[in-house]
VOVOBA-306701 format. One record per residue (C-alpha): x, y, z. Coordinates in Angstrom, 1 decimal, padded with zeros to 4 digits. Example, Ala and Ser with C-alpha at 12.3 -4.5 7.8 and 13.67 -1.06 7.14 Angstrom:
REM residues 2
<r X="012.3" Y="-004.5" Z="007.8"/>
<r X="013.7" Y="-001.1" Z="007.1"/>
This chain:
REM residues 313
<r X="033.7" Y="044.5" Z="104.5"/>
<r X="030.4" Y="045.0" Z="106.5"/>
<r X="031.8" Y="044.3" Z="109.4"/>
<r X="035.7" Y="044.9" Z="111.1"/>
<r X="035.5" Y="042.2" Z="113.6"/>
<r X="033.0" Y="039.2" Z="114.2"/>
<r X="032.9" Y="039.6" Z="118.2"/>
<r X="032.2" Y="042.3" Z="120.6"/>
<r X="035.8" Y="042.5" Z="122.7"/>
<r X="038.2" Y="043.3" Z="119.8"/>
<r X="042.1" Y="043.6" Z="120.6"/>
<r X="043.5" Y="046.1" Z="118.6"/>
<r X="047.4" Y="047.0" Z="118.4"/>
<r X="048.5" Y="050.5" Z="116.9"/>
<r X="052.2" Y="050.3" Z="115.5"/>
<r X="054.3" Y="053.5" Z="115.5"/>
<r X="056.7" Y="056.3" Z="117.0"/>
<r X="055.9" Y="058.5" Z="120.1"/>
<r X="058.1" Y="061.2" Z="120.2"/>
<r X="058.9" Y="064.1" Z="123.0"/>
<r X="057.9" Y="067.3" Z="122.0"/>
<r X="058.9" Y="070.7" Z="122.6"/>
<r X="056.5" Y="073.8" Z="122.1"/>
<r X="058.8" Y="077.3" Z="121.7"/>
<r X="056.9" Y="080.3" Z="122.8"/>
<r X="057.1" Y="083.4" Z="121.7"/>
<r X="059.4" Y="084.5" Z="124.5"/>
<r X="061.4" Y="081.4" Z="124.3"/>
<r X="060.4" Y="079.3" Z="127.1"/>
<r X="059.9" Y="075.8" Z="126.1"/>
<r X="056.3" Y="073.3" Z="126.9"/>
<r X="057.6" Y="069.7" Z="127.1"/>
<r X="054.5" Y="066.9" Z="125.8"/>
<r X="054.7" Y="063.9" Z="123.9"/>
<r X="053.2" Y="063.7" Z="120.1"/>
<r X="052.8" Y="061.0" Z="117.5"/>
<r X="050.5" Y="060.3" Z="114.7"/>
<r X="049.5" Y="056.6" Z="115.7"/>
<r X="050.3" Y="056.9" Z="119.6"/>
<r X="047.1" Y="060.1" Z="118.8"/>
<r X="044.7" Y="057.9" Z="117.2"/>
<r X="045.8" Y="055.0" Z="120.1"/>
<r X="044.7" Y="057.5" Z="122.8"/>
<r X="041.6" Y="058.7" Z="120.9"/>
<r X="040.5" Y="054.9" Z="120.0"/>
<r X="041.3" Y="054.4" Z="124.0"/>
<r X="038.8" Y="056.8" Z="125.0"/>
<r X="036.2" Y="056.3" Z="122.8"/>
<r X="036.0" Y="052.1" Z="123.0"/>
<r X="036.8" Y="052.1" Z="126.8"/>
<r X="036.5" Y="049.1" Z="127.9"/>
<r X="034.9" Y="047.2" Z="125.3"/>
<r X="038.4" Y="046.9" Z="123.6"/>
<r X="041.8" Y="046.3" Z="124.2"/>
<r X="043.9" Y="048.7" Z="122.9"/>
<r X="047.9" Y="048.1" Z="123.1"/>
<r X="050.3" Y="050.1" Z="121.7"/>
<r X="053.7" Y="048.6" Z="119.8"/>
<r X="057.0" Y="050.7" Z="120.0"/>
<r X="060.1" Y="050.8" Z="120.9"/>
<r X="061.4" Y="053.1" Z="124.1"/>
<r X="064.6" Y="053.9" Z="125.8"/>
<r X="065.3" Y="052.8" Z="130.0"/>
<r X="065.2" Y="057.1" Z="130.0"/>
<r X="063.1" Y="059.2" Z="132.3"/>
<r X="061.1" Y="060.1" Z="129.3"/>
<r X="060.2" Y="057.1" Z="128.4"/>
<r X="059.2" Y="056.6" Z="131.7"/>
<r X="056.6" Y="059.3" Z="131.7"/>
<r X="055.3" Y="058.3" Z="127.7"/>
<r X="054.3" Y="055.0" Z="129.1"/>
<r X="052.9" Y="056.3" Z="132.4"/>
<r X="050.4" Y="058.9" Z="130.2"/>
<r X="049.8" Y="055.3" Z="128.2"/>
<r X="048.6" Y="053.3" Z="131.3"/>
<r X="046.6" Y="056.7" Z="132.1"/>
<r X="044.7" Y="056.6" Z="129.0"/>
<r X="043.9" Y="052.9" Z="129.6"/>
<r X="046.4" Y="051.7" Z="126.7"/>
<r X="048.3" Y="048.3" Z="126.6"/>
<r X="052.2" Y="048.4" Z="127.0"/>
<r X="052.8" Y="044.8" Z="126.8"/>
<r X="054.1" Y="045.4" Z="123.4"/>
<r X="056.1" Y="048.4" Z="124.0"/>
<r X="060.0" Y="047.0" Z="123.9"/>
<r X="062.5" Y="049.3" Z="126.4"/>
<r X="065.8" Y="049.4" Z="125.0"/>
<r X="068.8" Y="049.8" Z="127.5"/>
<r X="071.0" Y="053.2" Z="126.5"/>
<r X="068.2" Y="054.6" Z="123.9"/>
<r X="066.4" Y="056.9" Z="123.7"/>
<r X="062.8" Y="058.7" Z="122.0"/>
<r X="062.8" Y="061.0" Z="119.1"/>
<r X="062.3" Y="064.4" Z="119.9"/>
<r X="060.4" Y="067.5" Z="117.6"/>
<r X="060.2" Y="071.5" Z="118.7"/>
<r X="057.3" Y="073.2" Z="117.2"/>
<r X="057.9" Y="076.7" Z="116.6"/>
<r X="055.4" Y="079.5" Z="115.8"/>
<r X="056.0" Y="082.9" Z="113.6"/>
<r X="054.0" Y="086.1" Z="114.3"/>
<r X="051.2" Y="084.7" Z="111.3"/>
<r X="050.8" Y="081.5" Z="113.4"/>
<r X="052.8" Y="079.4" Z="110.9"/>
<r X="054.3" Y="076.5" Z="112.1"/>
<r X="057.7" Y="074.8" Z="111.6"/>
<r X="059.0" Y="071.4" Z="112.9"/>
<r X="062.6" Y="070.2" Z="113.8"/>
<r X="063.4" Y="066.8" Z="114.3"/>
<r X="066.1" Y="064.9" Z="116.1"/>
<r X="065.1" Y="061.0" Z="115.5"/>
<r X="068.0" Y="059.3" Z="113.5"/>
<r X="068.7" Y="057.5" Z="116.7"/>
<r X="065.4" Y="057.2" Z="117.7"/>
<r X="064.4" Y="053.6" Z="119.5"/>
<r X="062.2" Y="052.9" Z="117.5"/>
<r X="064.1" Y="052.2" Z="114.5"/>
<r X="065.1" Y="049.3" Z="116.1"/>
<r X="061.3" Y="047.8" Z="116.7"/>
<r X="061.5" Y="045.2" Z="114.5"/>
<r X="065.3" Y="044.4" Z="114.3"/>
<r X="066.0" Y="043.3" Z="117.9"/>
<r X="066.0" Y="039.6" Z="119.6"/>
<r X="063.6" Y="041.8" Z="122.3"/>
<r X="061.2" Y="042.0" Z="118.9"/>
<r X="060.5" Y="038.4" Z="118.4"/>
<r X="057.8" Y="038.1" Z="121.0"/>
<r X="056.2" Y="041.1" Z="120.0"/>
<r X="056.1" Y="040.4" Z="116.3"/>
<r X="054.7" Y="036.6" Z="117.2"/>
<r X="052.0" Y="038.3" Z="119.1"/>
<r X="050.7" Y="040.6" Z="116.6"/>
<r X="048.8" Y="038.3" Z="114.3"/>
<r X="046.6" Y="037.2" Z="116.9"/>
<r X="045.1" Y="040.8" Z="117.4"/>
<r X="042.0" Y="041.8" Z="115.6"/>
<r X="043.1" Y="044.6" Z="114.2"/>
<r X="046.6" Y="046.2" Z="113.2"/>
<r X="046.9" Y="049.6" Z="112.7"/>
<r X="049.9" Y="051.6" Z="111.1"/>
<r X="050.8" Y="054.6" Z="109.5"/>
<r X="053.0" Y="055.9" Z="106.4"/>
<r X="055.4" Y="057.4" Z="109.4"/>
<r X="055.2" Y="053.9" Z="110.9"/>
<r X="056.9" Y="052.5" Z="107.4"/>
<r X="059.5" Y="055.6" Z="107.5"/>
<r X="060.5" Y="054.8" Z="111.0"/>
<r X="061.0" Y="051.2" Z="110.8"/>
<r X="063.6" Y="051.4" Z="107.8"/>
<r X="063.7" Y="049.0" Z="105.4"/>
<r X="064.3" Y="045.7" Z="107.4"/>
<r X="062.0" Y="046.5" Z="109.9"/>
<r X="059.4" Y="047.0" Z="107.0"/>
<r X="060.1" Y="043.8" Z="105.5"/>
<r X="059.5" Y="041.9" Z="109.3"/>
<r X="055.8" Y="044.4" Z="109.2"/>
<r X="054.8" Y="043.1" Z="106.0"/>
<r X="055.2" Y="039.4" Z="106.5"/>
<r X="053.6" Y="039.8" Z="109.8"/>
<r X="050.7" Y="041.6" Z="108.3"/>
<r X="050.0" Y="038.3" Z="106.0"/>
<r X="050.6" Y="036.1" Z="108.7"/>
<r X="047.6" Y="038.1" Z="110.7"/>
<r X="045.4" Y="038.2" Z="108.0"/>
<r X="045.4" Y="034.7" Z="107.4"/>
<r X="044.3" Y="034.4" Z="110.9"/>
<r X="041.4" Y="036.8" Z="110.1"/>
<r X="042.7" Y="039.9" Z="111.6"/>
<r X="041.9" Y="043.5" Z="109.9"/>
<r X="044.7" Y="045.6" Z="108.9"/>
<r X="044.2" Y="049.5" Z="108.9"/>
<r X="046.3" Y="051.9" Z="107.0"/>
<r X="047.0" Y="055.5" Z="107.6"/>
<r X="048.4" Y="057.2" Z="104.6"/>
<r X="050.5" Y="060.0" Z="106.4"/>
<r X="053.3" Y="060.9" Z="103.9"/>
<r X="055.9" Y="063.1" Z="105.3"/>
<r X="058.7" Y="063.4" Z="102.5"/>
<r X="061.2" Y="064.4" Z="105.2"/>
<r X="061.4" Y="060.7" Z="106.8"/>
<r X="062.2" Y="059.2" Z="103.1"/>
<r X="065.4" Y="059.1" Z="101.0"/>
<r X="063.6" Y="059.9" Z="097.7"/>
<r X="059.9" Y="059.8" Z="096.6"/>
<r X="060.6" Y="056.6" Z="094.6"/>
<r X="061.6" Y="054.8" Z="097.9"/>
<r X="058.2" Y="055.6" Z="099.8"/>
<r X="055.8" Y="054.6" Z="096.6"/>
<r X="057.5" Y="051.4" Z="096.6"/>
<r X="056.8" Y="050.9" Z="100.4"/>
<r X="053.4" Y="051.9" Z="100.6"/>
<r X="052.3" Y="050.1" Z="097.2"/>
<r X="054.5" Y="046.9" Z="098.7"/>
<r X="052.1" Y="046.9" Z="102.2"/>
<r X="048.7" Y="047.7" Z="100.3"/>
<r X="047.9" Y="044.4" Z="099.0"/>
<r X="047.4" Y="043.5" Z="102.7"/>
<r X="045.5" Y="046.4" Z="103.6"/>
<r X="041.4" Y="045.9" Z="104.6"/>
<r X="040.8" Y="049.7" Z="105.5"/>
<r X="043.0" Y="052.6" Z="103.6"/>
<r X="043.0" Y="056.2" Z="105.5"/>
<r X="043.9" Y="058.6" Z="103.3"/>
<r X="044.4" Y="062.4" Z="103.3"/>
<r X="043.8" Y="063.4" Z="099.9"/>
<r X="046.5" Y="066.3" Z="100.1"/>
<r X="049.3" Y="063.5" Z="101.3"/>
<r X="048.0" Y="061.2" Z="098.2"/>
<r X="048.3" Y="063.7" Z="095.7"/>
<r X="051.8" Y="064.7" Z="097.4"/>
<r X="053.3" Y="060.9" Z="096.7"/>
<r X="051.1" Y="059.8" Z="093.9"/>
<r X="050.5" Y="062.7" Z="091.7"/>
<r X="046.7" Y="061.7" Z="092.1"/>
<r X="044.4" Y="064.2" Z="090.3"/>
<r X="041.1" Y="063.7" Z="093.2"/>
<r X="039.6" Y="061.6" Z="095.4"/>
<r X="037.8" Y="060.1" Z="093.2"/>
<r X="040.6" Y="058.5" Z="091.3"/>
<r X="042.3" Y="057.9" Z="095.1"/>
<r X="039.5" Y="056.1" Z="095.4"/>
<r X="039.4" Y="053.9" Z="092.5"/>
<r X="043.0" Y="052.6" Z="092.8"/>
<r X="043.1" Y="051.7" Z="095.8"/>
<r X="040.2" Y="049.7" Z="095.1"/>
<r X="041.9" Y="048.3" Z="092.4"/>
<r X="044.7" Y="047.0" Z="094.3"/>
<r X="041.8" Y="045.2" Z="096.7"/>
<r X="041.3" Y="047.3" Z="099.7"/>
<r X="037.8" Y="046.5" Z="100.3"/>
<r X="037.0" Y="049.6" Z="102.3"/>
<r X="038.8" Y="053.0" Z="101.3"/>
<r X="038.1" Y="057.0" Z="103.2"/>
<r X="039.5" Y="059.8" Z="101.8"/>
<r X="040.1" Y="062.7" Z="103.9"/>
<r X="039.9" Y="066.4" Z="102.9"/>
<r X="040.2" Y="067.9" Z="105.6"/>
<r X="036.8" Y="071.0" Z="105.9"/>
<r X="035.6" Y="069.5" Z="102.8"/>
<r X="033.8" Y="066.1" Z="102.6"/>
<r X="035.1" Y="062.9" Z="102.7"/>
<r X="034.4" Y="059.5" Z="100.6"/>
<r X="034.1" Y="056.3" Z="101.5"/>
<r X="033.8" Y="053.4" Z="099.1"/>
<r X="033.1" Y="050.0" Z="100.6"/>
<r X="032.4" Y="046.9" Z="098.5"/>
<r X="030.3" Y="048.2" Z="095.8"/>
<r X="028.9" Y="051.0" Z="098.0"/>
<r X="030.2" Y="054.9" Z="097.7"/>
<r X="029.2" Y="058.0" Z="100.2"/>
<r X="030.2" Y="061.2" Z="100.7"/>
<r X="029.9" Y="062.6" Z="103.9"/>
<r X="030.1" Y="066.5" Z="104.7"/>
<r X="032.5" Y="067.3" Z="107.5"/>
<r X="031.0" Y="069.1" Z="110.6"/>
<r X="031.4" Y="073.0" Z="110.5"/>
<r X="033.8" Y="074.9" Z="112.6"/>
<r X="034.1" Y="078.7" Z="113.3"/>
<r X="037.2" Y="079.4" Z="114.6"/>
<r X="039.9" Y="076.7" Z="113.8"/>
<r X="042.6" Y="077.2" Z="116.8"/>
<r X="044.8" Y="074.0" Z="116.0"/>
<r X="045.0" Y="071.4" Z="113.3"/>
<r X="047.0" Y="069.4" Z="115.0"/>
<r X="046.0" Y="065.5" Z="115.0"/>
<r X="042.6" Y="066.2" Z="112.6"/>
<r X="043.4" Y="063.8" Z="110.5"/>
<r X="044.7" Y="061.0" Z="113.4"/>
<r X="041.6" Y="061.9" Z="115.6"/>
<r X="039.1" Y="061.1" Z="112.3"/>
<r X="040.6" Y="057.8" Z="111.8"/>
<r X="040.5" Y="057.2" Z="115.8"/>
<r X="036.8" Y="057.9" Z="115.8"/>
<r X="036.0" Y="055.8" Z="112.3"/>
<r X="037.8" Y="053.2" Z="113.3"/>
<r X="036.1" Y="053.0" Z="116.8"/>
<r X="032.8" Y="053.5" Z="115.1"/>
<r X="033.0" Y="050.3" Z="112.5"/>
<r X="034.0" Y="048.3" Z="115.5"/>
<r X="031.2" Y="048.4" Z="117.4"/>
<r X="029.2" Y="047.6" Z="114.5"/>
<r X="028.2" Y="051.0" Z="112.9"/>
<r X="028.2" Y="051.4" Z="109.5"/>
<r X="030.8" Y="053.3" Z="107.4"/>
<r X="028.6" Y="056.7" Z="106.7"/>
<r X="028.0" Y="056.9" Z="110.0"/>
<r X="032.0" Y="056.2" Z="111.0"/>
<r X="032.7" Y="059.4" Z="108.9"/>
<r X="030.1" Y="061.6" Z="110.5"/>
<r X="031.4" Y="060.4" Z="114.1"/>
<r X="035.6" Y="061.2" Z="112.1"/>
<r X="034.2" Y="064.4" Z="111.6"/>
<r X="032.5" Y="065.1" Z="114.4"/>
<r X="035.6" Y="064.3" Z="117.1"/>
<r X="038.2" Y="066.1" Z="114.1"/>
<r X="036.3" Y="069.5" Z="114.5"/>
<r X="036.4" Y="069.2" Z="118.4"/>
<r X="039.9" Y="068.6" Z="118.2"/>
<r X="040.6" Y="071.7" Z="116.1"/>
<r X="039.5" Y="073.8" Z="118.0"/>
<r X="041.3" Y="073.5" Z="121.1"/>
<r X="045.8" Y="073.7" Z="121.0"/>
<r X="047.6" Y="070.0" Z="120.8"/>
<r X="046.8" Y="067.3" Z="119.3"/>
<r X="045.0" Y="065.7" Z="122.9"/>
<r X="041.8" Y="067.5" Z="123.7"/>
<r X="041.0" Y="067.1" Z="127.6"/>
<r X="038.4" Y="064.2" Z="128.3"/>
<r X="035.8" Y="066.4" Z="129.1"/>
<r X="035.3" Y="068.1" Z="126.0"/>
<r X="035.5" Y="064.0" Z="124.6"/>
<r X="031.9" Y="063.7" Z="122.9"/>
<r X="030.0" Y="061.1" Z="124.5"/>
């Protein structure tokens, strides 16, 4: 796949959960921001395309106050909210963060009743899943398949054929959270199940290894291209990463970092910046090298949203 798109104004939709976050300090006082693996990568992909791309963003929202303020911080970062469904009595997800004296984290969740389980199922969905094969490029993650439950899964994956036969790229992001699934057995089936529609696989080695039981990368690497995605990364995290593309394999080193001060959206900001990268034409070793290169400036500053200026240019 030498190139992602054949023009130079690509529309690209990210599909996924947004979530309200709470940050408990040490003296237990609370920071309230917003967090989400795809809605990260949507804001980093934002930034770095501007506006040589359209960038939209597909959820579902409550009529809340929250709400209100997750989709003003979306127009702010120049994203798309014509496919964001609002959802009269709902509400977000929410997730507190909290840190021990070592700097360990640990997440609670509250999202059973999150809106966006209901993306796909609502008469409010129909327009937004019609829509989504005429974008260039669809984007979702393994949280994305979690969130939706099973129905809304099944709508994804026959919309994903449907925009493939009309020549849009699809682009997967492993992110395996066990938490979000019933059993282990349940999300192999649903990430094998979307893969055969999958152009460009994004895959943290640690998560792959956590579902699959894969040894390396290298054998990552080798089934997925067995299954026909045509252009796989796998991402570990300080080490290297591969890339296999057609009949082409790199390995790129990742940029080096002396003080790590948050990990938080590595992983979401590298597939931002590779995606970003093969879009305006660059080729796949130097999409890693640009992953790399935005993933350590996001570790080292707290959150997963580093301030524009800090953006590299």
């Amino acid at each position: 796949m030498s190139e992602m798109v054949s023009h130079s104004y690509p529309r690209v939709a990210l599909i996924g959960e947004c979530m309200i976050e709470l940050q408990q300090h040490a003296n237990g006082t609370l920071k309230q921001s917003f967090g989400g693996d795809t809605l990260n990568t949507a804001v980093y992909l934002s930034r770095l395309l501007g506006s040589a791309a359209q960038v939209d963003y597909v959820t579902a929202l409550g009529d809340d106050s929250f709400s209100d303020a997750m989709c003003q911080v979306w127009t702010d970062e120049g994203i798309g909210l014509s496919r964001v469904q609002r959802l009269p009595g709902r509400l977000p997800g929410l997730y507190c963060i909290q840190t021990d004296a070592s700097g360990e984290r640990r997440f609670l969740y509250w999202r059973n009743e999150a809106a966006v389980r209901e993306c796909f199922t609502t008469p409010a969905a129909e327009p937004v899943l019609a829509a989504l094969p005429d974008y260039d490029v669809l984007y979702f993650s393994g949280i994305t398949l979690a969130v939706l439950g099973e129905t809304g899964r099944a709508r994804l994956l026959s919309t994903l054929g449907d925009a493939r036969d009309r020549g849009a790229r699809v682009v997967f992001d492993n992110n395996y959270r066990p938490r979000l699934w019933r059993s282990v057995e349940q999300a192999r089936q649903a990430y094998r199940a979307v893969m055969h529609e999958v152009d460009l696989a994004l895959l943290t080695e640690e998560d792959e290894q956590a579902l699959f039981d894969y040894s390396d990368g290298e054998q990552i690497l080798q089934t997925y291209r067995a299954m026909g995605v045509s252009e796989v990364v796998v991402k570990r995290g300080a080490q290297s990463c591969l890339v296999s593309v057609d009949d082409r394999r790199y390995e790129v080193p990742a940029h080096t970092v002396q003080k790590v001060i948050d990990t938080t959206a590595a992983g979401d900001s590298f597939s931002a910046a590779y995606l970003a990268r093969r879009l305006r034409g660059g080729s796949p070793k130097d999409a890693a090298d640009a992953g790399h290169q935005l993933a350590s400036l996001v570790i080292q500053h707290p959150g997963a949203l580093i301030p524009r200026s800090v953006m590299p240019v």
